[in-house]
mmCIF file of the protein (N, C-alpha, C, O) and its ligand, coordinates in Angstrom:
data_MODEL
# 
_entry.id   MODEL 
# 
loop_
_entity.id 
_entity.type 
_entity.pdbx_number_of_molecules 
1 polymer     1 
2 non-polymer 1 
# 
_entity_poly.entity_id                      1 
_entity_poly.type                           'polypeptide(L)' 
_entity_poly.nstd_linkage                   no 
_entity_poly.nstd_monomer                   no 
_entity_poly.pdbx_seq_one_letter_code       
;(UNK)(UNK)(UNK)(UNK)(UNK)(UNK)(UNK)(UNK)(UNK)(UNK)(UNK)(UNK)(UNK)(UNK)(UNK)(UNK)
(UNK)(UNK)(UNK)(UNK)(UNK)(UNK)(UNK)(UNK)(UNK)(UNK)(UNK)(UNK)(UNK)(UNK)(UNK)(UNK)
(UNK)(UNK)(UNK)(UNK)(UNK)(UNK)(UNK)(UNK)(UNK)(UNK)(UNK)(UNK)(UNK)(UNK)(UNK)(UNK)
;
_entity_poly.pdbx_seq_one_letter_code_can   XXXXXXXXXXXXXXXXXXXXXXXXXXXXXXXXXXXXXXXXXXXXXXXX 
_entity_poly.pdbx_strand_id                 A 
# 
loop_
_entity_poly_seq.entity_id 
_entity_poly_seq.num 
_entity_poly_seq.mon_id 
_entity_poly_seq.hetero 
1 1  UNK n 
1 2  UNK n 
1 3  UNK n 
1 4  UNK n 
1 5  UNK n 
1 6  UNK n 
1 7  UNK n 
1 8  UNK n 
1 9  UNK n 
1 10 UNK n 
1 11 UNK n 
1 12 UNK n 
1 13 UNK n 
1 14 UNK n 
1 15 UNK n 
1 16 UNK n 
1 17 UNK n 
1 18 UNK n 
1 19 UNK n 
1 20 UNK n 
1 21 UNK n 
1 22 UNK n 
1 23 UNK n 
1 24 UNK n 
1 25 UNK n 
1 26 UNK n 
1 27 UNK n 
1 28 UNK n 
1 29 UNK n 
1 30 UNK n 
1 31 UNK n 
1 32 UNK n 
1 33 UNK n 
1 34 UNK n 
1 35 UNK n 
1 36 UNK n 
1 37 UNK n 
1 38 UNK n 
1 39 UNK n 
1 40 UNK n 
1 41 UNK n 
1 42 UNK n 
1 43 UNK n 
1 44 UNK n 
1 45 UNK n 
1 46 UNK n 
1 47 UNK n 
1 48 UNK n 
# 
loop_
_struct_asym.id 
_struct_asym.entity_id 
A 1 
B 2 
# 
loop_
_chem_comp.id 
_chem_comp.type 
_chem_comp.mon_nstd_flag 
UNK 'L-peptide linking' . 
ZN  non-polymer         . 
# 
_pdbx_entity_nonpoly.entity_id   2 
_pdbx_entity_nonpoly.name        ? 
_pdbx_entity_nonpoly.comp_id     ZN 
# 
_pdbx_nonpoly_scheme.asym_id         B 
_pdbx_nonpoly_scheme.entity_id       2 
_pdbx_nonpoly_scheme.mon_id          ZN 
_pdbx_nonpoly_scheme.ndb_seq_num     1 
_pdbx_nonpoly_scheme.pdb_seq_num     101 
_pdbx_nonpoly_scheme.auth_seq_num    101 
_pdbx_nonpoly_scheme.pdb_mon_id      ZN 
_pdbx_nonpoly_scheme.auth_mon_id     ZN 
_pdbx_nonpoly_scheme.pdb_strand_id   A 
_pdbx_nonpoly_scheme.pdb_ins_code    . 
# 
loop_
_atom_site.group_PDB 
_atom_site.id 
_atom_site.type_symbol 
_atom_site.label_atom_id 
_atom_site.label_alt_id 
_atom_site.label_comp_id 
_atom_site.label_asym_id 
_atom_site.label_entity_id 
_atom_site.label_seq_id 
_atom_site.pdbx_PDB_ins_code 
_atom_site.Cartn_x 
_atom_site.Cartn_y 
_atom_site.Cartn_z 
_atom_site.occupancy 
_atom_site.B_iso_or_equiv 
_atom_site.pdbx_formal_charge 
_atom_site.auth_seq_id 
_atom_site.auth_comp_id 
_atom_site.auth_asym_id 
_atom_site.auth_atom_id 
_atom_site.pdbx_PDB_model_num 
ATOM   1   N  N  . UNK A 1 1  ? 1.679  -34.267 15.570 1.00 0.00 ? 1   UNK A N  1 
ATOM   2   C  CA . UNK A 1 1  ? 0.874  -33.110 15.178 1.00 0.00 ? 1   UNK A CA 1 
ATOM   3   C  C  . UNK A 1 1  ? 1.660  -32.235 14.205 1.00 0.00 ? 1   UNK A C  1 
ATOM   4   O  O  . UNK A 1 1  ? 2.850  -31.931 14.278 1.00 0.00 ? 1   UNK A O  1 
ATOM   5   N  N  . UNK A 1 2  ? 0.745  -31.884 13.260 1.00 0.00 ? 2   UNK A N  1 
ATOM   6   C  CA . UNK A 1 2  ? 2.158  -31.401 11.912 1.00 0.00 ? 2   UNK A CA 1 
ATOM   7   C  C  . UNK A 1 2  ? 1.832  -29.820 12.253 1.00 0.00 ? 2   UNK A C  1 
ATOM   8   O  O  . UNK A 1 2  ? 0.698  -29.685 12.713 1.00 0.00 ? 2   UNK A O  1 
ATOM   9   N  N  . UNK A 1 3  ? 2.415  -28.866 12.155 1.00 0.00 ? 3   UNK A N  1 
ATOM   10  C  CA . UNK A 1 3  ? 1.997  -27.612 12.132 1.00 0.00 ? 3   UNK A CA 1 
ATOM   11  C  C  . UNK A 1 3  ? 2.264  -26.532 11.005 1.00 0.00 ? 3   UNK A C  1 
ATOM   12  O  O  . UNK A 1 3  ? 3.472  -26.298 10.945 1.00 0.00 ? 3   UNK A O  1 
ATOM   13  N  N  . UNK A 1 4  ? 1.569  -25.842 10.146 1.00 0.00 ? 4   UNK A N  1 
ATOM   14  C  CA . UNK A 1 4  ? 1.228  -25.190 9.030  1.00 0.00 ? 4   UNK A CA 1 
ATOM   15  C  C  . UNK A 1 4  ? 2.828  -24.369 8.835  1.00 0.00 ? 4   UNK A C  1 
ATOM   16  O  O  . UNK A 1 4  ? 3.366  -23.773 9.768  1.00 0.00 ? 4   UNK A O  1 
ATOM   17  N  N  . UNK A 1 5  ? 3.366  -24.470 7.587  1.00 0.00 ? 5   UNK A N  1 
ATOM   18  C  CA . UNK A 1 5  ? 4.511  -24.355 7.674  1.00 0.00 ? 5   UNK A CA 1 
ATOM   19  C  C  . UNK A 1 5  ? 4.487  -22.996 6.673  1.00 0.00 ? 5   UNK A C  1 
ATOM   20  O  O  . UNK A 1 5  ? 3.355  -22.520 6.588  1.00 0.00 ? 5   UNK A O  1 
ATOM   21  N  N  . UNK A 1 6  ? 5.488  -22.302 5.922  1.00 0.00 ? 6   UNK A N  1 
ATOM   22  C  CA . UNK A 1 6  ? 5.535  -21.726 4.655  1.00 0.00 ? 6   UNK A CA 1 
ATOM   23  C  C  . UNK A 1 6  ? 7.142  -21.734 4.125  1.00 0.00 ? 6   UNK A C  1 
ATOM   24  O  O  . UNK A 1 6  ? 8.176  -21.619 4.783  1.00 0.00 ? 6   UNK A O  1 
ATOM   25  N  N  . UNK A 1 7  ? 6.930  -21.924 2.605  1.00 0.00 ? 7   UNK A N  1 
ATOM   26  C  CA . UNK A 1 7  ? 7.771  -22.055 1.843  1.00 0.00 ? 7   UNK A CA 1 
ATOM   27  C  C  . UNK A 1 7  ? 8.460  -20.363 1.767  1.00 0.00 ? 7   UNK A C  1 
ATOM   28  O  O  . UNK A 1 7  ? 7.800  -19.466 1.242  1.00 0.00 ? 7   UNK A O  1 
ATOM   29  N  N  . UNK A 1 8  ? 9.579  -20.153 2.245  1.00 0.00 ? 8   UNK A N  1 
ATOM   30  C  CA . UNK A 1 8  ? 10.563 -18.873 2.254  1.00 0.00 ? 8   UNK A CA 1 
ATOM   31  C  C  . UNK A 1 8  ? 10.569 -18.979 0.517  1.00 0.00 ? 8   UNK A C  1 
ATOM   32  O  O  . UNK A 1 8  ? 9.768  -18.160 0.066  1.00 0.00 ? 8   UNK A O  1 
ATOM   33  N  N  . UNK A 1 9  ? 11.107 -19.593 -0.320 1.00 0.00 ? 9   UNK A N  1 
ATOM   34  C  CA . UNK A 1 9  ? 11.067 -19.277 -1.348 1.00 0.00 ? 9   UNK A CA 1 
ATOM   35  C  C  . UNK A 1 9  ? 9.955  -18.721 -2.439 1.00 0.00 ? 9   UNK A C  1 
ATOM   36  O  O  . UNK A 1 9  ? 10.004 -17.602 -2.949 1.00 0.00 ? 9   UNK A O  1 
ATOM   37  N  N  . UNK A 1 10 ? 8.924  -19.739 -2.702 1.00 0.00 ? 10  UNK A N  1 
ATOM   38  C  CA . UNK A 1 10 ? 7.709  -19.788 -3.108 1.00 0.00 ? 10  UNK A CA 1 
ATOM   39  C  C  . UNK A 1 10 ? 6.580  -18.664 -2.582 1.00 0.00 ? 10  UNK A C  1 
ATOM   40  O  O  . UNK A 1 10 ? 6.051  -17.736 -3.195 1.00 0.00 ? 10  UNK A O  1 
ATOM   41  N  N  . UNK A 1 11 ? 6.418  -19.149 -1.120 1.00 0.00 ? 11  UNK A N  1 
ATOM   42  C  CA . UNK A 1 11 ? 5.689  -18.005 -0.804 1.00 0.00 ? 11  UNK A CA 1 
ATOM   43  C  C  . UNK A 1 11 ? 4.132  -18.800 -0.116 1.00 0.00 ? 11  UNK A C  1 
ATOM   44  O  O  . UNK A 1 11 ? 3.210  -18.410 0.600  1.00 0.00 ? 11  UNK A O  1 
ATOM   45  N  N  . UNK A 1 12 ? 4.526  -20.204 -0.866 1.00 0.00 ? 12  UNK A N  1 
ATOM   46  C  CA . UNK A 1 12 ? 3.099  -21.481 -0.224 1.00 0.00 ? 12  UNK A CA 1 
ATOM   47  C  C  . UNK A 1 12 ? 3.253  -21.887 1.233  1.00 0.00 ? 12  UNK A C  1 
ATOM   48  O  O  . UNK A 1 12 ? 4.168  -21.725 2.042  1.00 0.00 ? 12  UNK A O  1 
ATOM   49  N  N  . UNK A 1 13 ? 2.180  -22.407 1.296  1.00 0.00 ? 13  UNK A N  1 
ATOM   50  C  CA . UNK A 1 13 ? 1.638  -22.396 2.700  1.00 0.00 ? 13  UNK A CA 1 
ATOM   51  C  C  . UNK A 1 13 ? 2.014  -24.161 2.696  1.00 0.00 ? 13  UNK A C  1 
ATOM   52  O  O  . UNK A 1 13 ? 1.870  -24.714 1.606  1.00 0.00 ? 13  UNK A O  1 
ATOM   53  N  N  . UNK A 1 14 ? 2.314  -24.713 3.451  1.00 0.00 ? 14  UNK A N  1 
ATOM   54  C  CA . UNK A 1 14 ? 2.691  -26.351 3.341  1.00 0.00 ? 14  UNK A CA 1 
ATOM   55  C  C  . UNK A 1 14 ? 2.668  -27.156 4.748  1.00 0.00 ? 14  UNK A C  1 
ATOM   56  O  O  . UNK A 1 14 ? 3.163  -26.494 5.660  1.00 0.00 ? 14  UNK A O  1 
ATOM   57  N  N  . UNK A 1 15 ? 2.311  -28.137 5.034  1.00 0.00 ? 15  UNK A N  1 
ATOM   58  C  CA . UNK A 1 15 ? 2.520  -29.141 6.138  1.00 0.00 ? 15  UNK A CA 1 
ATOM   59  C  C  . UNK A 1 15 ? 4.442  -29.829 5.869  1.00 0.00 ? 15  UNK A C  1 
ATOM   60  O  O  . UNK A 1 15 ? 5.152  -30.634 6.472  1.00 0.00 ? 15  UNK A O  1 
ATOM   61  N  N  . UNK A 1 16 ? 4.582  -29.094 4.851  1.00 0.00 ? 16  UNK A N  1 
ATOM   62  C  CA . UNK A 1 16 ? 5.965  -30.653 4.752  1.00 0.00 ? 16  UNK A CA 1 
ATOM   63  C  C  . UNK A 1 16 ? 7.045  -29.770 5.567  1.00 0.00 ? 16  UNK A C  1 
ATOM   64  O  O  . UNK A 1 16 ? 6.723  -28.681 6.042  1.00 0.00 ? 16  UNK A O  1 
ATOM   65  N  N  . UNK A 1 17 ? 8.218  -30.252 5.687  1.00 0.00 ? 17  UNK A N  1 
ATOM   66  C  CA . UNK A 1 17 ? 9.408  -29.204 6.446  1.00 0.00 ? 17  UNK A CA 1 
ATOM   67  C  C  . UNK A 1 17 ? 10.273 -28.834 5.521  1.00 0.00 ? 17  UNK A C  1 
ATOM   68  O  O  . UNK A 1 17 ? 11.338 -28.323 5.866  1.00 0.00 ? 17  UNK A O  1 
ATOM   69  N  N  . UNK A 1 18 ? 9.953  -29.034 4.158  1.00 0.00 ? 18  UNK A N  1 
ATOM   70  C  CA . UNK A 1 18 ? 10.607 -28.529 3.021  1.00 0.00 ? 18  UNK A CA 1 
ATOM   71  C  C  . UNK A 1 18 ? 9.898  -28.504 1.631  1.00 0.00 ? 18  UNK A C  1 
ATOM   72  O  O  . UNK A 1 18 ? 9.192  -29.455 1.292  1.00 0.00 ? 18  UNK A O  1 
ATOM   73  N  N  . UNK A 1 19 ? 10.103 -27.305 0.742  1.00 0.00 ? 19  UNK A N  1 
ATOM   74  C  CA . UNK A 1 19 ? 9.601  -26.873 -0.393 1.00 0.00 ? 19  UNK A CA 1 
ATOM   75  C  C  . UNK A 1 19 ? 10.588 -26.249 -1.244 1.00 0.00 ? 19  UNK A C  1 
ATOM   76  O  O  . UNK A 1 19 ? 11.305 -25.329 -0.850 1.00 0.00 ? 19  UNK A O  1 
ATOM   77  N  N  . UNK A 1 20 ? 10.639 -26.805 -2.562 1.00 0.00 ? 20  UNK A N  1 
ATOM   78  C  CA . UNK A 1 20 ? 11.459 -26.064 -3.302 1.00 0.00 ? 20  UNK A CA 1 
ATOM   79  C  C  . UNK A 1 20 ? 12.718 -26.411 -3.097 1.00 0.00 ? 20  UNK A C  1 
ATOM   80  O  O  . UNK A 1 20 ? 13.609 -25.601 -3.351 1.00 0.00 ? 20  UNK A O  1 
ATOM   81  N  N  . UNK A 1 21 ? 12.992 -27.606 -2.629 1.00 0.00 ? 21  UNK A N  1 
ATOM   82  C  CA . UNK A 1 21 ? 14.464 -27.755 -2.044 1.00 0.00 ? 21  UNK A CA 1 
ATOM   83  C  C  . UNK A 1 21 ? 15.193 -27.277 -1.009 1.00 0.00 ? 21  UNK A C  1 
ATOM   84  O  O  . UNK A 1 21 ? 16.360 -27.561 -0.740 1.00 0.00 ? 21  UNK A O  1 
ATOM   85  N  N  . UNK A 1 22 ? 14.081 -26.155 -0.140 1.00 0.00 ? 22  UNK A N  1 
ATOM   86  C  CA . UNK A 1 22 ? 14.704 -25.394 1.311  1.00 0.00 ? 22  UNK A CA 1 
ATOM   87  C  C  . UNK A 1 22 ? 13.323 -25.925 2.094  1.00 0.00 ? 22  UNK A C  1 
ATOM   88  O  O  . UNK A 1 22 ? 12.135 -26.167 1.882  1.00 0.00 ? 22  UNK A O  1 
ATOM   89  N  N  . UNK A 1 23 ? 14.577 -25.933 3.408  1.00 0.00 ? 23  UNK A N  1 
ATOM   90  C  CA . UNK A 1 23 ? 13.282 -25.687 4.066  1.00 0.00 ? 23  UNK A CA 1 
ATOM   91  C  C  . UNK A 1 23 ? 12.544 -24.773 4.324  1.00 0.00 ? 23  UNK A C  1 
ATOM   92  O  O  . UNK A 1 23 ? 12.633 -23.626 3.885  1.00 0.00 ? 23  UNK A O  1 
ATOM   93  N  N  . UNK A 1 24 ? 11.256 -25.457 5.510  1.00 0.00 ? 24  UNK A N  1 
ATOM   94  C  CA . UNK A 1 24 ? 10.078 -23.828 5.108  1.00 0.00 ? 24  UNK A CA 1 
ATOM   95  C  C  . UNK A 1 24 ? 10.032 -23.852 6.647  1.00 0.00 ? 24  UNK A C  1 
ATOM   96  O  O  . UNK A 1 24 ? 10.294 -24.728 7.472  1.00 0.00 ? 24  UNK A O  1 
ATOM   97  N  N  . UNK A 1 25 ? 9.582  -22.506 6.746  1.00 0.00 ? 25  UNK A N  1 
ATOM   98  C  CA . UNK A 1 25 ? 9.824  -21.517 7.684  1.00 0.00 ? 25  UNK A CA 1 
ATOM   99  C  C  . UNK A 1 25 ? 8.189  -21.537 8.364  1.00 0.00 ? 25  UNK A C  1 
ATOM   100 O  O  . UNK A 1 25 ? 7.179  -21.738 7.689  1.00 0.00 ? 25  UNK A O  1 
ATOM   101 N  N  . UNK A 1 26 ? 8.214  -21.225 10.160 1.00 0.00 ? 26  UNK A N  1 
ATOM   102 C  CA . UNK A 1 26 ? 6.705  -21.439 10.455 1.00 0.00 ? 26  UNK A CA 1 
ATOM   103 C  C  . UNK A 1 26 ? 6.832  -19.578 10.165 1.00 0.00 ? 26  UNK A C  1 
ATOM   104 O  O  . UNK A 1 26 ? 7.741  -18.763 10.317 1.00 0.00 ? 26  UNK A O  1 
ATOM   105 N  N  . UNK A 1 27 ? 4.948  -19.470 9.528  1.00 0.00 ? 27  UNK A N  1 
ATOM   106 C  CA . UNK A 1 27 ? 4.616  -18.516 8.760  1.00 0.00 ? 27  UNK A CA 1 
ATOM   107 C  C  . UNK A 1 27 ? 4.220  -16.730 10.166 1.00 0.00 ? 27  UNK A C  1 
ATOM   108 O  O  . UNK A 1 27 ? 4.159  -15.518 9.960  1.00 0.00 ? 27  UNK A O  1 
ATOM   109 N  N  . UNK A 1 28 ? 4.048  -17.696 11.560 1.00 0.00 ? 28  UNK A N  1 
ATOM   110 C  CA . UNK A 1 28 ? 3.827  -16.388 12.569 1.00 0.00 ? 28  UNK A CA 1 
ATOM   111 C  C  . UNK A 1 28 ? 4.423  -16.852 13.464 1.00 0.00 ? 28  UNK A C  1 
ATOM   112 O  O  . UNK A 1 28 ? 3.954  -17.707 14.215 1.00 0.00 ? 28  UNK A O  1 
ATOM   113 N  N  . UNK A 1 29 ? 6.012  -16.182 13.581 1.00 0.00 ? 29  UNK A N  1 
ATOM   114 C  CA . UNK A 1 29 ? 6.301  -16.005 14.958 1.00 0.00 ? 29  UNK A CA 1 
ATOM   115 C  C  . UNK A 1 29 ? 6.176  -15.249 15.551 1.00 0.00 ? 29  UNK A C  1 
ATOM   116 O  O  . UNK A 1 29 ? 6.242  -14.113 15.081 1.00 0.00 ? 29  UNK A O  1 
ATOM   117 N  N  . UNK A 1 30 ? 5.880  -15.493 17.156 1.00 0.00 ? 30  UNK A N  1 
ATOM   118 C  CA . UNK A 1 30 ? 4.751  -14.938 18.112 1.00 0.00 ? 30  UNK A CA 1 
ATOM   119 C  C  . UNK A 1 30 ? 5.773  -13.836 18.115 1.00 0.00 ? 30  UNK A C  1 
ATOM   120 O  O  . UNK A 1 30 ? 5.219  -12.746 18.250 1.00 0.00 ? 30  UNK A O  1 
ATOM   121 N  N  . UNK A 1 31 ? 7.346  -13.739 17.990 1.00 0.00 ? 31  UNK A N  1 
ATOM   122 C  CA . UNK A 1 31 ? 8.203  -12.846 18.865 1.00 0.00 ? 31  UNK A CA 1 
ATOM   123 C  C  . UNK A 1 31 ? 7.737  -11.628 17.588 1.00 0.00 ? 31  UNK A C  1 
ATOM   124 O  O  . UNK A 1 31 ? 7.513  -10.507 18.044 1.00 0.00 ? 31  UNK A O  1 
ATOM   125 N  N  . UNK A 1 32 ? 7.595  -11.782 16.145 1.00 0.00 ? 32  UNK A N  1 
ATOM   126 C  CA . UNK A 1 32 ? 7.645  -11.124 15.222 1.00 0.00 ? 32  UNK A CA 1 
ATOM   127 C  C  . UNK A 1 32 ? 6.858  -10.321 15.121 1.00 0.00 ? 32  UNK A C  1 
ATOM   128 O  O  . UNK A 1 32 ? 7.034  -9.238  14.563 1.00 0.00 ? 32  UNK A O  1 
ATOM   129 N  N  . UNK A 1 33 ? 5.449  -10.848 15.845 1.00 0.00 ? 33  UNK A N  1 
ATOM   130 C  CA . UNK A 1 33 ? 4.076  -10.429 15.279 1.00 0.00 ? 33  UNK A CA 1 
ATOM   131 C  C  . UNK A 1 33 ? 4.289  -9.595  16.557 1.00 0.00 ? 33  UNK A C  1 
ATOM   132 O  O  . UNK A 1 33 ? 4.161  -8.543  15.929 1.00 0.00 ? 33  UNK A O  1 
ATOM   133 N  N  . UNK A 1 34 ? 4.493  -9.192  17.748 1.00 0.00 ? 34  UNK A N  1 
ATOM   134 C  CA . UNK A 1 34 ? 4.568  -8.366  18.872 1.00 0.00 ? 34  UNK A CA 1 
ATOM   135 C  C  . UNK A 1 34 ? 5.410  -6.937  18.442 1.00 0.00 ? 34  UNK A C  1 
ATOM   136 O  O  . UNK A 1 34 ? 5.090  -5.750  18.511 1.00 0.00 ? 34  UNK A O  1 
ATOM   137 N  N  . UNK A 1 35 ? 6.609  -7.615  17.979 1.00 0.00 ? 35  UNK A N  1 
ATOM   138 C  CA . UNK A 1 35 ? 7.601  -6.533  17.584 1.00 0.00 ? 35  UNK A CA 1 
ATOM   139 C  C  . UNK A 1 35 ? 6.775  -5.597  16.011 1.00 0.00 ? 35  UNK A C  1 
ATOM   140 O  O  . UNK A 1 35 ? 6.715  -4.386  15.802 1.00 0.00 ? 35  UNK A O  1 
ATOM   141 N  N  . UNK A 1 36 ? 6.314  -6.622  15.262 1.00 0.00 ? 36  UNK A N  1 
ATOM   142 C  CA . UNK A 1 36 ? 5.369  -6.020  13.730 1.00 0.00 ? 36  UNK A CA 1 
ATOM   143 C  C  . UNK A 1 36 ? 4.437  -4.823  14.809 1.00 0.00 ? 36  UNK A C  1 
ATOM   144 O  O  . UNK A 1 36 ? 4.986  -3.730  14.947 1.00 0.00 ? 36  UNK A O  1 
ATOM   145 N  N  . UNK A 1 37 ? 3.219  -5.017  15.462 1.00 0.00 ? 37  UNK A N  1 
ATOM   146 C  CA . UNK A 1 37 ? 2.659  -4.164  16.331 1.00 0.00 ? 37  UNK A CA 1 
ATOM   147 C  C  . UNK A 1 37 ? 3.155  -2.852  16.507 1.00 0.00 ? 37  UNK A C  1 
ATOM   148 O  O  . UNK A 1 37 ? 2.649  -1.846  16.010 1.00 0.00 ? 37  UNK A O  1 
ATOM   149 N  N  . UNK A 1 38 ? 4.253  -2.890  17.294 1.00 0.00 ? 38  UNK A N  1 
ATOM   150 C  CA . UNK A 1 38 ? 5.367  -1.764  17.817 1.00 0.00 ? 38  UNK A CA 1 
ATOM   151 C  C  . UNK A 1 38 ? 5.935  -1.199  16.460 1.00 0.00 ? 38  UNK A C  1 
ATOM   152 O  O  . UNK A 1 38 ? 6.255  -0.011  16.493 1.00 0.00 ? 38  UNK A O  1 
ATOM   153 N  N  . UNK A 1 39 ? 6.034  -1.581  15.787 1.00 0.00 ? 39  UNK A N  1 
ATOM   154 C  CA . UNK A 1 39 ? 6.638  -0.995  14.492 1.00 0.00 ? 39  UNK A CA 1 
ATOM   155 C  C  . UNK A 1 39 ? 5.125  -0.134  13.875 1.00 0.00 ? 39  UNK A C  1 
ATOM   156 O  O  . UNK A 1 39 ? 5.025  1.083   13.723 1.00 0.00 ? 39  UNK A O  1 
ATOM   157 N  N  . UNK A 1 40 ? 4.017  -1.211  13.586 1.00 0.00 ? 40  UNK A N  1 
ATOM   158 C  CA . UNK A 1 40 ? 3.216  -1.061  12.733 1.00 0.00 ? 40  UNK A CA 1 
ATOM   159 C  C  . UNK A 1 40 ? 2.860  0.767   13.843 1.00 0.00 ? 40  UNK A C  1 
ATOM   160 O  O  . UNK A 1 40 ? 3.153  1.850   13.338 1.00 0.00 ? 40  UNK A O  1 
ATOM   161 N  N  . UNK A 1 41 ? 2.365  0.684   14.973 1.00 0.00 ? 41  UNK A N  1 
ATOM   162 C  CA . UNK A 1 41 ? 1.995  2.133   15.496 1.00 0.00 ? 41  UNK A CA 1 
ATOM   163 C  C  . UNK A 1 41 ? 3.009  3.499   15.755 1.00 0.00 ? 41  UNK A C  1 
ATOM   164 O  O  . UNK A 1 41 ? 2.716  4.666   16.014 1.00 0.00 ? 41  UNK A O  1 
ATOM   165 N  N  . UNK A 1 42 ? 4.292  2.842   15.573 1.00 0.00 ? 42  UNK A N  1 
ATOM   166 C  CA . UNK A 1 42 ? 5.343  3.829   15.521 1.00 0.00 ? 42  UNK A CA 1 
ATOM   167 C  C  . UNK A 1 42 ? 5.487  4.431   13.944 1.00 0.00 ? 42  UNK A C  1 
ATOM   168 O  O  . UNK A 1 42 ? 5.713  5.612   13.682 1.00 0.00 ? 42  UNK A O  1 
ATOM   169 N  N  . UNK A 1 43 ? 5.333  3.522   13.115 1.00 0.00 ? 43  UNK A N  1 
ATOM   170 C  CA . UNK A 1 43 ? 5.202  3.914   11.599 1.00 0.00 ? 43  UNK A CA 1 
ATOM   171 C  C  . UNK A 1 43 ? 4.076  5.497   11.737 1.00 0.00 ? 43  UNK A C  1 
ATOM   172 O  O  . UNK A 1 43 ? 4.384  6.629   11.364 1.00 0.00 ? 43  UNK A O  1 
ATOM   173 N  N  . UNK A 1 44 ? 2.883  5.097   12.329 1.00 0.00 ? 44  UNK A N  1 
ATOM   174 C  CA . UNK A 1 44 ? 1.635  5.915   12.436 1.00 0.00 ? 44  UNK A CA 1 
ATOM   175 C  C  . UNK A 1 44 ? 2.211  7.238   13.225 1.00 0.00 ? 44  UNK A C  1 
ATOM   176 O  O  . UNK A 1 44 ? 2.393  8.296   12.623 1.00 0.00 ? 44  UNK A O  1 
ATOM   177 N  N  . UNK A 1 45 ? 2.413  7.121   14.272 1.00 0.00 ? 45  UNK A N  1 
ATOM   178 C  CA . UNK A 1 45 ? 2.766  8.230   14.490 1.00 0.00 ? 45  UNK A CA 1 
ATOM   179 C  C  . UNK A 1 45 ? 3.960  9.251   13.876 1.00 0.00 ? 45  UNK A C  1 
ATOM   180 O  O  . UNK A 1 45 ? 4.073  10.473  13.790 1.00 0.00 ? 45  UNK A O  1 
ATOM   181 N  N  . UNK A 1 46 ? 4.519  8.473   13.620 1.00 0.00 ? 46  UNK A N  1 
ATOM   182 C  CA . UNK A 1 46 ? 5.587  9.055   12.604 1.00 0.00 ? 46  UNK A CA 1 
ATOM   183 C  C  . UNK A 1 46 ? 4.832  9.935   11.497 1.00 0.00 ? 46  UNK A C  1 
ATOM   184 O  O  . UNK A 1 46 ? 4.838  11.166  11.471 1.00 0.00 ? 46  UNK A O  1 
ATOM   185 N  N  . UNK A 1 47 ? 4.282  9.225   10.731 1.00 0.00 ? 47  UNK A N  1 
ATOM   186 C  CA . UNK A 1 47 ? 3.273  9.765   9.776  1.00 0.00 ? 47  UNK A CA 1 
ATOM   187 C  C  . UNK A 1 47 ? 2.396  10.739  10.083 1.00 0.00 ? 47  UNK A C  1 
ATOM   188 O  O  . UNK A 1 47 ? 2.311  11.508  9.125  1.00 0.00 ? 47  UNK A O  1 
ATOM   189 N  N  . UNK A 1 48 ? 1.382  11.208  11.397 1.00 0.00 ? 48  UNK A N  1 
ATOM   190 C  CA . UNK A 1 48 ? 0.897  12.372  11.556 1.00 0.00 ? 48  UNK A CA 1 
ATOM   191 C  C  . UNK A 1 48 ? 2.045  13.249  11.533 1.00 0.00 ? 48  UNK A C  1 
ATOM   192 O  O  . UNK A 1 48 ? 1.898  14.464  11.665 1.00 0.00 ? 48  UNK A O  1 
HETATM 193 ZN ZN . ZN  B 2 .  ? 8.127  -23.573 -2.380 1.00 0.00 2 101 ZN  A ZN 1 
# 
């Protein structure tokens, strides 16, 4: 099962495990997108 990858350099979306001569990076990690959240509503309150 291949899973949707992205090119760190480029910026493309790819099945292969390398682009551009690096490899590519999976595009949502779960730990990132939890911690993005916590950031994204602390940004907000900051801002009022
Ligand atoms: Zn690339």
């Amino acid at each position: 099962m291949k899973k949707m990858r992205k090119c760190a350099l480029c910026g493309k979306y790819t099945l292969e495990d390398s682009h551009c001569n690096a490899p590519t990076k999976s595009p949502h990690p779960a730990k990132f997108s939890i911690d993005d959240k916590h950031a994204k509503y602390r940004r907000m309150a900051k801002e009022r």
